[in-house]
N, C-alpha and C positions, 0 to 999 in steps of 0.2 A: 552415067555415074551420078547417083544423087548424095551426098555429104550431109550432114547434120554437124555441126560441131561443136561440144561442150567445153568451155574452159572454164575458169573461176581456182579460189586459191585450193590449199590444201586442208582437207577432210573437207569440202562442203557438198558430198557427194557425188562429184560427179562419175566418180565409179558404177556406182551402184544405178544412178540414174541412165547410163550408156548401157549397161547389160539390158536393165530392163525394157530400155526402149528397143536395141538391135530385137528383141526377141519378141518383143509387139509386134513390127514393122517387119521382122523375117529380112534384117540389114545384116550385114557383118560388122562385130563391135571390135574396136582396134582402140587397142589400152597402151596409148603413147607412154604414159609414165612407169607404162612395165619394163618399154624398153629401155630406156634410163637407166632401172633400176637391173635390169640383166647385165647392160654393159658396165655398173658399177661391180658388180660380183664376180663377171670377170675380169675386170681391172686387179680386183682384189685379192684374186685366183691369181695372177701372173705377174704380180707385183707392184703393180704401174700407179706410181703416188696422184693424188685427184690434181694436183699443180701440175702435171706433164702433158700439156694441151695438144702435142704433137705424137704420141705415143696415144694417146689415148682417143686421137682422131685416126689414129692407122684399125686401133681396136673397133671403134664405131663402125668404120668401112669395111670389112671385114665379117661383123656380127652376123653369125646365121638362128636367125630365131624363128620360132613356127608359135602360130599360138592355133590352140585343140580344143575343140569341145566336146566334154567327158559328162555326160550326167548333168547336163545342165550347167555346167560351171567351166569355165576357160582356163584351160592350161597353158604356162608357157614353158616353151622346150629352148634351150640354149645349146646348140650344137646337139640336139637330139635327147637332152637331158631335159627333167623336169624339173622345172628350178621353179614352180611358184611359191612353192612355201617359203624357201627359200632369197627369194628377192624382196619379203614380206619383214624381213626382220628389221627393226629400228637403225641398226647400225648401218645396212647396204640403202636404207631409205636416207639418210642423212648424206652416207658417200653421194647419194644419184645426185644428188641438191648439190654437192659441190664440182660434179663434174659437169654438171648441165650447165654451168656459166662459160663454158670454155664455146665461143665460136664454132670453131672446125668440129666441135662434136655436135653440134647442132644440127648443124647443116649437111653432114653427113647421114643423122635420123630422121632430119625433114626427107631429104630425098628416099628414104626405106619409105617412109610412112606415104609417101604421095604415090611414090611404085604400088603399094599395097592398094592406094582405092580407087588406080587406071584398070588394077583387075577384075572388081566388083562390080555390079550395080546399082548397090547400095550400100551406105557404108554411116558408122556413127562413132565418129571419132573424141576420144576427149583425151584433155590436157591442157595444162597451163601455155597457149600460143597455139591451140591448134586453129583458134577464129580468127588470131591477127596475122600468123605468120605460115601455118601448114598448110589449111585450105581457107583461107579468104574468099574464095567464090563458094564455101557451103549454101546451100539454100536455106538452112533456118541453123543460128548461131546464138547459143544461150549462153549466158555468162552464171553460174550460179555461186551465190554467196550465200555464207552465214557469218555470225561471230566469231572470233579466235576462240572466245569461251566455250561455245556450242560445240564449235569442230574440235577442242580438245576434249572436252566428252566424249565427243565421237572415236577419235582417236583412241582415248582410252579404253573405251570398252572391246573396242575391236580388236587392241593387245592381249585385253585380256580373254578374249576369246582362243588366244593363240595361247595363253600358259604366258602371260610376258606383264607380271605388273610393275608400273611406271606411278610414283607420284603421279596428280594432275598437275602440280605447277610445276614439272618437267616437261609434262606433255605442250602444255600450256607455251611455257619457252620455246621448247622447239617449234611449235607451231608459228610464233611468232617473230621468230629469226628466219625460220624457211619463208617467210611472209616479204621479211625486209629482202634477203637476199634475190627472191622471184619478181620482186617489183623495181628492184634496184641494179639488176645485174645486164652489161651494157648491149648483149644479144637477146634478142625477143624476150623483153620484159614484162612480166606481168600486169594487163590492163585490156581491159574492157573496151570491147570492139567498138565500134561506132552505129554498125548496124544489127549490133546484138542486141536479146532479150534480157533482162535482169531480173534474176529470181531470187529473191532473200526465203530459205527456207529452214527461218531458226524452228518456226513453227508448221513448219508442214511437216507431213509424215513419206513417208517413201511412195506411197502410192499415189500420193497426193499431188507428188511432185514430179511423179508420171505421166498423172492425168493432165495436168496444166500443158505439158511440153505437147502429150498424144493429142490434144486439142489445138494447137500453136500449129501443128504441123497439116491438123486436117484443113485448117483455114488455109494456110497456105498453099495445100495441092487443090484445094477447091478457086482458089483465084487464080492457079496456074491453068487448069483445066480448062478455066471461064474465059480465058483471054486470046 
């Protein structure tokens, strides 16, 4: 089993950077903040307020998700439903961020997420803790940042990709409170591994920011090979 793990805050890519690379590298890409955001839709689905840390850790342990790849693009299925679009909307992305501080639901998704890449042999994980708390022994651990500005750009455009327009100094705020709350909240809090990579990419382009990481990694199996 070889791991890669991207964390860093929210919109600074690392979505888009885990597909690209899983699909370079022929890895399975496992989109930690999707399941966050499934088990917030079904909380929402079945009533469960985001403050019921015990209800809402029976939901976690329970959760049957599958995630598909259709066309190039990853589906995720919630009890056999396709709920990606759906777990996309601002309102179930704000729930995830308040049920993710709750302990027991953590720990309940850490252990899904690690079941998931004893199955693999290769695997490219991202998410806010997947370097400090889900797999700490990845082999190459990149933290990727940009600005709250930059990622509220980003943020915006990608709503309104969806038919979803948002002021920017809404996006802006949200972005900014999901910031405080991810770096603040008392279960694996948002911060920068020790032996990760830092990539600031206000200015790089998506490819760009492929290339860097596909390069990081070939040094790396080239000194694993060598030794």
């Amino acid at each position: 089993m070889r791991v890669i793990a991207i964390d860093g805050p929210a919109g600074s890519g690392k979505s888009t950077l885990a597909r690209q690379l899983a699909d370079a590298l022929g890895f399975v890409y496992l989109d930690t903040g999707a399941m966050y955001r499934a088990l917030a839709l079904l909380a929402q689905r079945e009533g469960v307020p985001p403050d019921d840390e015990p209800a809402l850790t029976r939901l976690a342990q329970q959760l049957q998700l599958q995630f598909q790849r259709v066309d190039s693009e990853q589906r995720v299925l919630l009890n056999g439903e396709d709920v990606s679009d759906a777990i996309r909307h601002p309102d179930i992305g704000r729930l995830a961020s308040l049920i993710s501080i709750h302990p027991g639901v953590r720990r309940a998704l850490v252990a899904k997420q690690r079941e998931i890449a004893q199955q693999v042999p290769g695997l490219v994980a991202e998410g806010r803790d997947t370097t400090t708390v889900v797999f700490p022994e990845a082999v190459l651990k990149i933290f990727l940042i940009a600005s709250a500005e930059e990622r509220a750009r980003r943020r915006q455009a990608q709503l309104r990709e969806q038919g979803i327009e948002l002021p920017f100094e809404e996006v802006l705020r949200e972005i900014r409170e999901r910031d405080e709350r991810d770096s603040t909240r008392a279960e694996s809090p948002l911060r920068q591994a020790d032996d990760a990579i830092r990539i600031e990419n206000d200015h790089l382009t998506k490819e760009q920011t492929l290339q860097c990481v596909l390069e990081l990694y070939a040094k790396l199996s080239e000194t694993t090979h060598s030794s």
